[in-house]
Every structure is written in C-alpha cells, then in structure tokens.
N, C-alpha and C positions, 0 to 999 in steps of 0.2 A: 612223700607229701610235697613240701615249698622247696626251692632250691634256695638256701640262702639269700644270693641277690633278690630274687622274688620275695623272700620275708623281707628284706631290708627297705626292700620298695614300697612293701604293705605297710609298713612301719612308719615309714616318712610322710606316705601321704595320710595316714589315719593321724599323724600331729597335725597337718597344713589342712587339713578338712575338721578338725577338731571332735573326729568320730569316736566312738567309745568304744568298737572291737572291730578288729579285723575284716568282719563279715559286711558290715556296714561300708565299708571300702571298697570290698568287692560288690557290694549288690550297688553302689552308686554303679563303679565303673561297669558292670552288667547294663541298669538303667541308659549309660552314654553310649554304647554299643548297639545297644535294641534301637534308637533313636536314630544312629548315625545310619543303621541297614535298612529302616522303615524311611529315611530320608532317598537312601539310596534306589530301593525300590519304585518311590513315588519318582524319581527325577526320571528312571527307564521309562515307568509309565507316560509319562508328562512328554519325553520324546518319542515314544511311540503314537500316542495321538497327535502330537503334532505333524508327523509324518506321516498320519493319514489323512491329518485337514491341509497342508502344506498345498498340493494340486485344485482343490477346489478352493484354498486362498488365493493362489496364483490367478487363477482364471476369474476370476470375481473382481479381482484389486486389474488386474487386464483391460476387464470391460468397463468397469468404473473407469477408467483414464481414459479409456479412448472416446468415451460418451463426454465428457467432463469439457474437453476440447474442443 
C-alpha cells in the first residue's frame, strides 16, 4: 500500500486542508493535477496556433507599417 512517508505526507496535509479522510486529500491533489495537465495542454495548443498565425501576423503588421508612413 503507502510507504510511510507517503502516509505521513497524507496525514499532514489532510490536518492543513481540514479534510475528514485520506481520500479527500488525494482526490483534491488528483483535482490539481487534472488542472495543472489540462493547463498544460491548452498552453501547447495556444503555441501551436500561434505559430501558424505567427507568418500571416508578420506580413499583415509588415504592410500595415509600410502603408502608415
């Protein structure tokens, strides 16, 4: 099952979160995990569109300046 320091670790935070059983600890820290990977996913996404609007920004923000002047 736990290794010790993993219970001990369940144990401390399940005082400092004021949770009622172990499980409740884990299913937060599951909750921050799901979040942190679904953040992570959305930011690759987020860079990969921008690096395919990246060349038709370039060229647009280009021709906007050279007209401007």
């Amino acid at each position: 099952m736990l290794q010790e320091a993993d219970n001990e670790r369940i144990e401390a935070l399940k005082h400092r979160l004021r949770a009622r059983t172990k499980i409740q600890v884990v299913r937060a820290a599951l909750d921050l995990l799901e979040k942190d990977a679904e953040r992570a996913e959305r930011v690759e996404r987020w860079k990969a569109a921008a690096a395919l609007a990246a060349p038709g920004s370039r060229a647009a923000l280009a021709d906007f300046r050279s007209r401007s002047r």
